[in-house]
PyMOL Python script that loads the backbone (N, CA, C, O; Angstrom):
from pymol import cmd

cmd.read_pdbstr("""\
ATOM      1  N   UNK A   1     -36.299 -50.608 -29.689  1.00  0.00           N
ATOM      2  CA  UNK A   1     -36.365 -51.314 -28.422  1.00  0.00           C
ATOM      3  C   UNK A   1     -37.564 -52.252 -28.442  1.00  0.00           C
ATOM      4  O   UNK A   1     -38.591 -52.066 -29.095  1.00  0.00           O
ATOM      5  N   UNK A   2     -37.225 -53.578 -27.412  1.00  0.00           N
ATOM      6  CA  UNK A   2     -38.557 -54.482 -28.069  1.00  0.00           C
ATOM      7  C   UNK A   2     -39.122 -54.396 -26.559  1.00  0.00           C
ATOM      8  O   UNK A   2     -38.213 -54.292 -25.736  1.00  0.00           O
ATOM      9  N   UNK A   3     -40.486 -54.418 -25.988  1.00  0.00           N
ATOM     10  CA  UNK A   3     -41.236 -54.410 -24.753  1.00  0.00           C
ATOM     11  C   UNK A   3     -41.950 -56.016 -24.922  1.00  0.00           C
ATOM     12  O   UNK A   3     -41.888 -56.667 -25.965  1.00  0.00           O
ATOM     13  N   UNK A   4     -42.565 -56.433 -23.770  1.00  0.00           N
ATOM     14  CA  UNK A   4     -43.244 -57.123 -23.838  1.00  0.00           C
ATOM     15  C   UNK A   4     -44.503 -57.037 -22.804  1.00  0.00           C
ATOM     16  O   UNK A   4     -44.390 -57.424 -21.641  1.00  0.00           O
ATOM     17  N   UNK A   5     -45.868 -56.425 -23.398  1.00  0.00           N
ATOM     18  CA  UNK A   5     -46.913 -56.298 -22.544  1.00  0.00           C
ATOM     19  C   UNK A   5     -47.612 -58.161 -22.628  1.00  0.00           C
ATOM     20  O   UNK A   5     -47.571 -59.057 -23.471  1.00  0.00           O
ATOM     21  N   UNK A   6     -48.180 -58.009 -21.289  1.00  0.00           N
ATOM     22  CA  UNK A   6     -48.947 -59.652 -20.861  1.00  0.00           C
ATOM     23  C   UNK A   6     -50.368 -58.921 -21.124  1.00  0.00           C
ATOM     24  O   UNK A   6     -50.578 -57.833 -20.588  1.00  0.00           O
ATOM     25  N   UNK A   7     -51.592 -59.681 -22.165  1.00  0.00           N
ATOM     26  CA  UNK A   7     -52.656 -59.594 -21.874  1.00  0.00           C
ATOM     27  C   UNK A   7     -53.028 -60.488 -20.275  1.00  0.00           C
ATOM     28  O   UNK A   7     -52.952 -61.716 -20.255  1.00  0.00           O
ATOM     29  N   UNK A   8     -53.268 -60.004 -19.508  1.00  0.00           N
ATOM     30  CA  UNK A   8     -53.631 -60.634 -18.564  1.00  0.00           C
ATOM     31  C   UNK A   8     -54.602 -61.630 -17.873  1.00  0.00           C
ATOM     32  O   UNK A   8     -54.383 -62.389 -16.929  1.00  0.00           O
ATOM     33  N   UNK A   9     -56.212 -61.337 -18.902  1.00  0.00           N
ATOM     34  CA  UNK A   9     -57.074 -61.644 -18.400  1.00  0.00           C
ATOM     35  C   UNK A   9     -57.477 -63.245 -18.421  1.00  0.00           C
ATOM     36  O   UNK A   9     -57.213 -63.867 -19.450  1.00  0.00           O
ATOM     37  N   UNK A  10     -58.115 -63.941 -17.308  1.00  0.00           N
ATOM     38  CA  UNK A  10     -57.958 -65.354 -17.639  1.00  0.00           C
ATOM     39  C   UNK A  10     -56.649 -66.508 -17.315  1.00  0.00           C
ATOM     40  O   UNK A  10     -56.648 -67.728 -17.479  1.00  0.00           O
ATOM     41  N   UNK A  11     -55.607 -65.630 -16.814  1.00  0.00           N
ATOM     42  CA  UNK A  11     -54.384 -66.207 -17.383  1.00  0.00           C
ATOM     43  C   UNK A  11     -53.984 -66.266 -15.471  1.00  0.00           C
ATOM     44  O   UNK A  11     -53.844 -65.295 -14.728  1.00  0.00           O
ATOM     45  N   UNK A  12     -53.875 -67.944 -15.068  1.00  0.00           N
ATOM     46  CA  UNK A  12     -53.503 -68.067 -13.592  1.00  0.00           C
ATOM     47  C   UNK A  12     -52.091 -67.297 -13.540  1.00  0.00           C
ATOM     48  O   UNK A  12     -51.282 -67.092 -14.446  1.00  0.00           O
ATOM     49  N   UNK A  13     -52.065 -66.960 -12.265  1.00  0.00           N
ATOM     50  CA  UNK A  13     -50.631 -66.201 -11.656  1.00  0.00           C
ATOM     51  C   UNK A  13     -49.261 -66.908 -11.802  1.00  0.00           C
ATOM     52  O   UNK A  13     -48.158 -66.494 -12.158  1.00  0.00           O
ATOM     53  N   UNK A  14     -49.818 -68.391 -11.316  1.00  0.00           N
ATOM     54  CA  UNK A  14     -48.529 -69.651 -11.444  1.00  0.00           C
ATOM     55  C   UNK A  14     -48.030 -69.573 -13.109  1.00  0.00           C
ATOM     56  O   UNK A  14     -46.944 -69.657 -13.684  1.00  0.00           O
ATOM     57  N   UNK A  15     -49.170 -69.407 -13.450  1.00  0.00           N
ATOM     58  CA  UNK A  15     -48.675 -69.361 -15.320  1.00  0.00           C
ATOM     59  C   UNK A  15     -47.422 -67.815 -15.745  1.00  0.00           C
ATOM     60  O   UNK A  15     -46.385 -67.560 -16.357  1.00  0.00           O
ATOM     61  N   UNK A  16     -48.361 -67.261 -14.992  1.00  0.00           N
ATOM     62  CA  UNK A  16     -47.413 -65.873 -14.962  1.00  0.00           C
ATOM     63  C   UNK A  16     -46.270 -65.797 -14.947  1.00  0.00           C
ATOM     64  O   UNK A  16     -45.447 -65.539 -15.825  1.00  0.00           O
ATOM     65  N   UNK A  17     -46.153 -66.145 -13.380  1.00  0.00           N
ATOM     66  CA  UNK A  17     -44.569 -66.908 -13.041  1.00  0.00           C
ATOM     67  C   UNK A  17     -43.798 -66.997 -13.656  1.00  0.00           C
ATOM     68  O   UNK A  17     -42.875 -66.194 -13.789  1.00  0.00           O
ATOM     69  N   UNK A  18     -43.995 -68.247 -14.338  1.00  0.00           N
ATOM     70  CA  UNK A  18     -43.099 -68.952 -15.085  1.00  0.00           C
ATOM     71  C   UNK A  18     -43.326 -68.327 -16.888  1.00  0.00           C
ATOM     72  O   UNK A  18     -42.662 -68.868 -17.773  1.00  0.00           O
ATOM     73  N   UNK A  19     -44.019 -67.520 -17.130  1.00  0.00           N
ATOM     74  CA  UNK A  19     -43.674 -66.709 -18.375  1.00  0.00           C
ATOM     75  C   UNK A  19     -42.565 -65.700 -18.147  1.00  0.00           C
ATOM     76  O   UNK A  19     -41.691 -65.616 -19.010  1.00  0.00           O
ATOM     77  N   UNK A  20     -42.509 -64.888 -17.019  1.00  0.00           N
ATOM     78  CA  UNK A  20     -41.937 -63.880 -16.657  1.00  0.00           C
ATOM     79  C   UNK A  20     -40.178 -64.301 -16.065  1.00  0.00           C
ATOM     80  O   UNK A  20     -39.132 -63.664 -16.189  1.00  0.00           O
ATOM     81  N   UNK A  21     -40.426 -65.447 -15.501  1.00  0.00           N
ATOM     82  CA  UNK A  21     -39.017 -66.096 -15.433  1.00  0.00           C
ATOM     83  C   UNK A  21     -38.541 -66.778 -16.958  1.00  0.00           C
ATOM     84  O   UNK A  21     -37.381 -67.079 -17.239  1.00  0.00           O
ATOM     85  N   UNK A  22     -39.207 -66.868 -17.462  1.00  0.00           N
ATOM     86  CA  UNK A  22     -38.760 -67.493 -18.955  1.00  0.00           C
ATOM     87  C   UNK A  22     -38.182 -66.242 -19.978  1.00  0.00           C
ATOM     88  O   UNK A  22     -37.296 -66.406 -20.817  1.00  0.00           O
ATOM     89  N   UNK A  23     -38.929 -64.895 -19.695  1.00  0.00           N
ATOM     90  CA  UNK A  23     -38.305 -63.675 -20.285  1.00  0.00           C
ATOM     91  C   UNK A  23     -37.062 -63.549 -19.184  1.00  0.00           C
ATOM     92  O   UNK A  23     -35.922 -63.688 -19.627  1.00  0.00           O
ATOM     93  N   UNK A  24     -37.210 -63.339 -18.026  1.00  0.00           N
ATOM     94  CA  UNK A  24     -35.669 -63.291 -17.345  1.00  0.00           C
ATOM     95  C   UNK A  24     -34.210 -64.112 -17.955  1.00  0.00           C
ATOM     96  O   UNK A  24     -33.019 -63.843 -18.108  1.00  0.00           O
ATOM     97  N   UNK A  25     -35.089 -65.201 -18.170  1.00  0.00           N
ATOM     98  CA  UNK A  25     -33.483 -66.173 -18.640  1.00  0.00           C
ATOM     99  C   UNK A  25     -33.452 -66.194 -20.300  1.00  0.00           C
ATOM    100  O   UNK A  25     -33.091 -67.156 -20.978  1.00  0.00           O
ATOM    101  N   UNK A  26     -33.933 -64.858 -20.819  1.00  0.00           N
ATOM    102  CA  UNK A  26     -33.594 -65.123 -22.233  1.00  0.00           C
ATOM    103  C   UNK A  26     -32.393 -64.134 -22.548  1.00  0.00           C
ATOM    104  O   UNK A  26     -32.574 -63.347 -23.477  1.00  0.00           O
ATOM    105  N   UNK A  27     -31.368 -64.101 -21.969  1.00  0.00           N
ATOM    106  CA  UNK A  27     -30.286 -62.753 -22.321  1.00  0.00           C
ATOM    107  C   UNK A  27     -29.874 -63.513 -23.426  1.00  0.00           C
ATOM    108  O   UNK A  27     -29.464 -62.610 -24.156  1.00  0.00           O
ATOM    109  N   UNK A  28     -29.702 -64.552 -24.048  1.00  0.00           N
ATOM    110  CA  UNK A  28     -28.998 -64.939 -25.285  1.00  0.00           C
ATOM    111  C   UNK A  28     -30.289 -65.061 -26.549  1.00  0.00           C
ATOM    112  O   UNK A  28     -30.009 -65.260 -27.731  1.00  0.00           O
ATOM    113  N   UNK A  29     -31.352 -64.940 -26.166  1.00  0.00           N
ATOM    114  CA  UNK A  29     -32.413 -65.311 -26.960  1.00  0.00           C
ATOM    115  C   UNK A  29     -32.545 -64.594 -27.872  1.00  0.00           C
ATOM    116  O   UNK A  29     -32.080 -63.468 -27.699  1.00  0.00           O
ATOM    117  N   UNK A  30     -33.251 -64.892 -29.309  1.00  0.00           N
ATOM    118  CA  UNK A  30     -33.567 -63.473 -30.263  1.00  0.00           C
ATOM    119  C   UNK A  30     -34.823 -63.129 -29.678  1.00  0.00           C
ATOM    120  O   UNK A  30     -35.771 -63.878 -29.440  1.00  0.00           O
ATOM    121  N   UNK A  31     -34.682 -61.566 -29.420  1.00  0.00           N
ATOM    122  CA  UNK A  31     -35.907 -61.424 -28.719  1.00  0.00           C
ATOM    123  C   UNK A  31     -36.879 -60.825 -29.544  1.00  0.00           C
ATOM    124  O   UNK A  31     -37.939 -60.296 -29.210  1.00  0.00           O
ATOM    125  N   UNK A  32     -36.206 -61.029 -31.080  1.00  0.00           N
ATOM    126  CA  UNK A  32     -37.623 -60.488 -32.312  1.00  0.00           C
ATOM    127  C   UNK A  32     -37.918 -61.851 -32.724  1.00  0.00           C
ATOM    128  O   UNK A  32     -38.299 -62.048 -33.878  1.00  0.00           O
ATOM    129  N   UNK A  33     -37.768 -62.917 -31.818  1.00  0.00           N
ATOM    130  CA  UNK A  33     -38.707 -63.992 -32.265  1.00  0.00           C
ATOM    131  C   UNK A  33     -39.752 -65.023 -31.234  1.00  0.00           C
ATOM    132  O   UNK A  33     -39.397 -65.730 -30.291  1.00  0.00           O
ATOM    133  N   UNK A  34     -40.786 -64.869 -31.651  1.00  0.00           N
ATOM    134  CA  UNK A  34     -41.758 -65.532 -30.856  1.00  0.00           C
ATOM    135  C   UNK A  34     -41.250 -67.051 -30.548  1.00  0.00           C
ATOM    136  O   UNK A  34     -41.032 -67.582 -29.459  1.00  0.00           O
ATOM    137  N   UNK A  35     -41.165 -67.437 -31.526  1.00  0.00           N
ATOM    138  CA  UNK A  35     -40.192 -68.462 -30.623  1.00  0.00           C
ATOM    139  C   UNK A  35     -39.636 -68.921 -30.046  1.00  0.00           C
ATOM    140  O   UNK A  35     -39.720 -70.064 -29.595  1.00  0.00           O
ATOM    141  N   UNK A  36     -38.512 -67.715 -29.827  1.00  0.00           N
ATOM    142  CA  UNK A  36     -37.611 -67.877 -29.044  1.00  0.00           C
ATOM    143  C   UNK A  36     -38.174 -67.500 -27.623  1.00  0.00           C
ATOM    144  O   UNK A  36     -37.461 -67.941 -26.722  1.00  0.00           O
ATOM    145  N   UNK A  37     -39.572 -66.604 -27.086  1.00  0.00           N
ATOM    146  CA  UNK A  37     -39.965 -66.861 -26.466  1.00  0.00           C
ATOM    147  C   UNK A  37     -40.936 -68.504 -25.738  1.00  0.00           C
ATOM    148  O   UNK A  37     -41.101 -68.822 -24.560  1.00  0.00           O
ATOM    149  N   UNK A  38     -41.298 -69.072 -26.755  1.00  0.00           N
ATOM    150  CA  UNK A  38     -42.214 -69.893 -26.308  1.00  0.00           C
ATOM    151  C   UNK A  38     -40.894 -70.985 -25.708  1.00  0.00           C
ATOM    152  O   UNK A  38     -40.926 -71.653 -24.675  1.00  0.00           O
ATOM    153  N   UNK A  39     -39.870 -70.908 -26.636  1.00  0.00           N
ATOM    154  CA  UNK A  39     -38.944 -72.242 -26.480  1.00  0.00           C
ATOM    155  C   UNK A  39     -38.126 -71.835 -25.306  1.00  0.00           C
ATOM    156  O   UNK A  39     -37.439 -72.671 -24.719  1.00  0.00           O
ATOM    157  N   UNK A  40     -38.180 -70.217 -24.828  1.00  0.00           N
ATOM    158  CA  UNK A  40     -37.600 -70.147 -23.128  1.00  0.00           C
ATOM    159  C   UNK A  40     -38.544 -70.147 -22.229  1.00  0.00           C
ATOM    160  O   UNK A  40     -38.000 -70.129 -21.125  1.00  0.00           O
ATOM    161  N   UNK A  41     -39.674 -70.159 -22.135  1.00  0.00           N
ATOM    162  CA  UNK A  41     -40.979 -70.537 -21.379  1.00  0.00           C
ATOM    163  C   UNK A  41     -41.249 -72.078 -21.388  1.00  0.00           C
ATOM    164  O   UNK A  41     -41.727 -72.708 -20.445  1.00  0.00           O
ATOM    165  N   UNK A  42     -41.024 -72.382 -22.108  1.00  0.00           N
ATOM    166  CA  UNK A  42     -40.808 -73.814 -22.012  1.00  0.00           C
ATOM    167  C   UNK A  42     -39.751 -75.068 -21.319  1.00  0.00           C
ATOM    168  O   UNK A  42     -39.907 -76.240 -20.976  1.00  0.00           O
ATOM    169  N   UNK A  43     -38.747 -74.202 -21.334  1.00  0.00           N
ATOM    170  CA  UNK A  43     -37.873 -74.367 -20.862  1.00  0.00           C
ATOM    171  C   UNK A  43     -37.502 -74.416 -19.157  1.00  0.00           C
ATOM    172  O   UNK A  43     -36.901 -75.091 -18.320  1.00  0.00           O
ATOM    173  N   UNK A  44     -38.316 -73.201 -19.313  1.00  0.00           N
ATOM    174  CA  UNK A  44     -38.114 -72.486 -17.458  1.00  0.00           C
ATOM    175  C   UNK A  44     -39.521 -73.678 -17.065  1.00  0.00           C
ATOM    176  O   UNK A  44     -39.274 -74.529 -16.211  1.00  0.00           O
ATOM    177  N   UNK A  45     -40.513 -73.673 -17.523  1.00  0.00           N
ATOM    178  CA  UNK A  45     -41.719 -74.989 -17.414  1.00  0.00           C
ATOM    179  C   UNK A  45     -41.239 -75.968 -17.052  1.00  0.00           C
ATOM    180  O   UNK A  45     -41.571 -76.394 -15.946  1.00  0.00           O
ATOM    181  N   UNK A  46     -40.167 -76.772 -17.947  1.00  0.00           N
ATOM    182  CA  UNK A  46     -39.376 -78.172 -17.629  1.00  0.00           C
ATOM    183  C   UNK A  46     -39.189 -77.866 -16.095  1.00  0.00           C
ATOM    184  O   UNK A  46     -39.695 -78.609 -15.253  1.00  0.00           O
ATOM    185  N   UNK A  47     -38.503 -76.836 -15.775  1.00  0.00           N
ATOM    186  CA  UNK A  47     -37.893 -76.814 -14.381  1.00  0.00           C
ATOM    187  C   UNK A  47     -38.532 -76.884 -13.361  1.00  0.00           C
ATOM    188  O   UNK A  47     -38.287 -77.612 -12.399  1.00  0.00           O
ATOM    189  N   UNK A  48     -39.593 -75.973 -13.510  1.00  0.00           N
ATOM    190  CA  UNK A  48     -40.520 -75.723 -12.495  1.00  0.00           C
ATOM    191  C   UNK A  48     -41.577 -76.805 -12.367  1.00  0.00           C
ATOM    192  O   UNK A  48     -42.237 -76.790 -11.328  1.00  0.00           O
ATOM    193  N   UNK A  49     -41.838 -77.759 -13.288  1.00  0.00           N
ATOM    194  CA  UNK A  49     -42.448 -78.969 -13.691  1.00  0.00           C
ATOM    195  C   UNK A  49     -42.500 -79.914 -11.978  1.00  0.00           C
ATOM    196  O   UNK A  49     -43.420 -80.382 -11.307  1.00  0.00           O
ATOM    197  N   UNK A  50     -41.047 -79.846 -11.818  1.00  0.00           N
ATOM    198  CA  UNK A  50     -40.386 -80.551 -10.855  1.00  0.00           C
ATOM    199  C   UNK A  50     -41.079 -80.581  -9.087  1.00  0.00           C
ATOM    200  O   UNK A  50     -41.238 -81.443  -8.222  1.00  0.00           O
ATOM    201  N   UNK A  51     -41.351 -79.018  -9.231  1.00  0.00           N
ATOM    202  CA  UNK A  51     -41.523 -78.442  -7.606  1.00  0.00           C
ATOM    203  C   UNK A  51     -42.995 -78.172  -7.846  1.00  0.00           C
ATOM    204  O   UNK A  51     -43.306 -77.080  -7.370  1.00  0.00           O
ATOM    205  N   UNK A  52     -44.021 -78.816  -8.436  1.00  0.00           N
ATOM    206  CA  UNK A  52     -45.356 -78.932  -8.435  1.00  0.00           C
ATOM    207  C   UNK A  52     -46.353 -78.414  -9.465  1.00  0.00           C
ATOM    208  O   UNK A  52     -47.563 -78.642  -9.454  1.00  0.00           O
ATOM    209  N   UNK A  53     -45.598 -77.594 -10.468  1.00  0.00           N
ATOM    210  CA  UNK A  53     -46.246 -76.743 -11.440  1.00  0.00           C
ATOM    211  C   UNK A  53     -46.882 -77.845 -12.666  1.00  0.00           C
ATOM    212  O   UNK A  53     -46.023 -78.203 -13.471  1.00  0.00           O
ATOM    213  N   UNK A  54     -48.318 -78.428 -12.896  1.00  0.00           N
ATOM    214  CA  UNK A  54     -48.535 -79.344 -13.883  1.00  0.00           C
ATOM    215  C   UNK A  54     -49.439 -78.412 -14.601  1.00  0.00           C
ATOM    216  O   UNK A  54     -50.238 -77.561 -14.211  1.00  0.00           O
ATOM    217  N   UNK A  55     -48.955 -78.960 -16.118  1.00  0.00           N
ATOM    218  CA  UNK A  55     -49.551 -78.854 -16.836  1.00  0.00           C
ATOM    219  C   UNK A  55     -48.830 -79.125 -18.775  1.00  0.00           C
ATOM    220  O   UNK A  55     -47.631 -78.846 -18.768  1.00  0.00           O
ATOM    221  N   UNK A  56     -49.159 -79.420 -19.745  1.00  0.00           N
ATOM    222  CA  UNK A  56     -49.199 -80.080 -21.029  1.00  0.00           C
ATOM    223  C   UNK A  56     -47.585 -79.141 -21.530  1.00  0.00           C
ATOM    224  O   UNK A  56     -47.380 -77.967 -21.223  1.00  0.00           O
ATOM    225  N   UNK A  57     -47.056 -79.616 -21.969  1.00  0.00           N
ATOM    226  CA  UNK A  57     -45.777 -78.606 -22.800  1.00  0.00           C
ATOM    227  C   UNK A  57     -46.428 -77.839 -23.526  1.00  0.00           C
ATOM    228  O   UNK A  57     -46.292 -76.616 -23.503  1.00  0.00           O
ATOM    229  N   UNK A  58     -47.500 -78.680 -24.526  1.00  0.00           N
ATOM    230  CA  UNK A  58     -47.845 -78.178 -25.844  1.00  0.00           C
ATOM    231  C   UNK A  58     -48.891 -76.785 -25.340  1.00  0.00           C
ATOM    232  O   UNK A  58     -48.913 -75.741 -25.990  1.00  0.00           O
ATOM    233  N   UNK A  59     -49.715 -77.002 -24.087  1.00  0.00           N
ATOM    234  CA  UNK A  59     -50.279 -75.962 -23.426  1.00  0.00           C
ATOM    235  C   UNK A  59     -49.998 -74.723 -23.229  1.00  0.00           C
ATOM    236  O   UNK A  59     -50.384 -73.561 -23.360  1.00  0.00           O
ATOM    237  N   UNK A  60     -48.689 -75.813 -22.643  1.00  0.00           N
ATOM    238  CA  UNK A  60     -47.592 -74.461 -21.875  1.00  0.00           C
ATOM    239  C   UNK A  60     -47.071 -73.397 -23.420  1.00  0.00           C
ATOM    240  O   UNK A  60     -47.446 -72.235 -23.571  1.00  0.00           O
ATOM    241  N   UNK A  61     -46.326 -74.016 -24.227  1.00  0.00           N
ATOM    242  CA  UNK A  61     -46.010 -73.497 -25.389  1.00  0.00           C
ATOM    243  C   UNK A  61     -46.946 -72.356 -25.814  1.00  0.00           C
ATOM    244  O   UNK A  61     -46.570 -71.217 -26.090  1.00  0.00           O
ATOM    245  N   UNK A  62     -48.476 -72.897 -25.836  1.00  0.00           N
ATOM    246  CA  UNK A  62     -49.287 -71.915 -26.750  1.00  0.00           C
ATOM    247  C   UNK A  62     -49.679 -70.629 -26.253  1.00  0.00           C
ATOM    248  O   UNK A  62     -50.033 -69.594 -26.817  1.00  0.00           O
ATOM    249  N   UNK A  63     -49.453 -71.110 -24.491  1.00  0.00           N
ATOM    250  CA  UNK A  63     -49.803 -70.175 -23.734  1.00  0.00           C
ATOM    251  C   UNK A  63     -49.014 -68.735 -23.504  1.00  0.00           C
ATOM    252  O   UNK A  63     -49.264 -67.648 -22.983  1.00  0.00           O
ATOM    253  N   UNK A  64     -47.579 -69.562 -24.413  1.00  0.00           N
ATOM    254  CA  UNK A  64     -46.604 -67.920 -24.085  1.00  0.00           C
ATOM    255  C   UNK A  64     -46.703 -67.645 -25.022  1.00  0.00           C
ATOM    256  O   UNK A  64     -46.196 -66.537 -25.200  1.00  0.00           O
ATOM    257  N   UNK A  65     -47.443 -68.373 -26.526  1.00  0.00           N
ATOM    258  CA  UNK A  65     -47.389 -67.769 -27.844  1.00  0.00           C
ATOM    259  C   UNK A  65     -48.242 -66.857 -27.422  1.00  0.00           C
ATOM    260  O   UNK A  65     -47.871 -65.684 -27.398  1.00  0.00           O
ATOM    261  N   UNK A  66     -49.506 -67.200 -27.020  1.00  0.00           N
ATOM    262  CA  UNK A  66     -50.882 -66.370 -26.492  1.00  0.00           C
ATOM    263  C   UNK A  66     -50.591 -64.770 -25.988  1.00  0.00           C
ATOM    264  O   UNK A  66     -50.960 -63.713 -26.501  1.00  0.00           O
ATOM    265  N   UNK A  67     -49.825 -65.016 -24.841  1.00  0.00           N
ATOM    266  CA  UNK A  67     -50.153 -64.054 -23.753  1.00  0.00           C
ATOM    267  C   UNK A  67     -48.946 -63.449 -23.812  1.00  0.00           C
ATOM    268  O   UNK A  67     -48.907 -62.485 -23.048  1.00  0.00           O
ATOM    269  N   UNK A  68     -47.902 -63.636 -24.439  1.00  0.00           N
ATOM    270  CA  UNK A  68     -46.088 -62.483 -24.696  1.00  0.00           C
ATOM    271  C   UNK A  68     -46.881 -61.902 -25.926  1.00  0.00           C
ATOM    272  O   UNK A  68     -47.237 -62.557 -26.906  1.00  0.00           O
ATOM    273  N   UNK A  69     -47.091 -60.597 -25.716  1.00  0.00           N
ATOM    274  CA  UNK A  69     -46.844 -59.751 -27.127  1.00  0.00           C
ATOM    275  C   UNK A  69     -45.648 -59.006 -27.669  1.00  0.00           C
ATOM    276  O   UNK A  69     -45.014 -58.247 -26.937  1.00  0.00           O
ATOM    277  N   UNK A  70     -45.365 -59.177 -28.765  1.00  0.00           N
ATOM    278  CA  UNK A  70     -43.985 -58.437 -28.727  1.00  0.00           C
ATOM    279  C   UNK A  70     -44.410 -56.899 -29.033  1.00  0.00           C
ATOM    280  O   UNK A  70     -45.461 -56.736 -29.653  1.00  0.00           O
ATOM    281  N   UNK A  71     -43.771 -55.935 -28.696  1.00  0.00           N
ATOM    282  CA  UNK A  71     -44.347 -54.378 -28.983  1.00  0.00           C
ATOM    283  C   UNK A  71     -42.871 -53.913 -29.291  1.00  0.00           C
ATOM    284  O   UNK A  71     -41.895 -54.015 -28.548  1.00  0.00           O
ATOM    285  N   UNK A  72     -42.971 -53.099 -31.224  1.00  0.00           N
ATOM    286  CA  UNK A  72     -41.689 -52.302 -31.090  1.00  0.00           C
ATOM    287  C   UNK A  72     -41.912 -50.921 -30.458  1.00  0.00           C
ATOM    288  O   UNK A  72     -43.055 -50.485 -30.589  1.00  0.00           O
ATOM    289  N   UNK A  73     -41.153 -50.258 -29.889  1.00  0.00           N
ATOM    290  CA  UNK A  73     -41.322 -48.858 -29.519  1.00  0.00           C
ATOM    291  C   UNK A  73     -40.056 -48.122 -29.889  1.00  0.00           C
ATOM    292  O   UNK A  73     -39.901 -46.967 -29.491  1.00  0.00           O
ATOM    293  N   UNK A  74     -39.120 -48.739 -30.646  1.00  0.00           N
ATOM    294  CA  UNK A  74     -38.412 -47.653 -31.324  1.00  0.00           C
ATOM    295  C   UNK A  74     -38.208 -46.276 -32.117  1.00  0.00           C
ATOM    296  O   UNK A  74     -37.077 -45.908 -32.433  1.00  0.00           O
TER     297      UNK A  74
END
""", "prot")
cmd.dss("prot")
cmd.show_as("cartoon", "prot")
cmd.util.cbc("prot")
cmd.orient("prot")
């Protein structure tokens, strides 16, 4: 089974957000790849981009590389 703990510290709430909605909309995603997290956080970013959320893609990107850890607990 794969978990995903957030180091938290440092890390705004709005950013949160939109990491945690970016794991919501990954039901097709590989979820043993970091990538495939950053590129659905990125994604859900584009959207939310819209309704006031600023900040860099490439930011945004590093920031879910950063702060998604993947944990096996199988």
């Amino acid at each position: 089974m794969v978990t995903f703990r957030f180091k938290t510290k440092d890390v705004p709430q709005e950013y949160m957000v939109a990491i945690l909605a970016a794991l919501m909309t990954m039901e097709n995603a590989d979820l043993q790849s970091q990538e495939s997290v950053a590129t659905s956080a990125w994604q859900v970013f584009s959207r939310l981009e819209a309704t006031g959320l600023r900040m860099g893609t490439y930011y945004f990107e590093r920031l879910a590389r950063r702060y998604v850890q993947k944990d096996s607990d199988s």
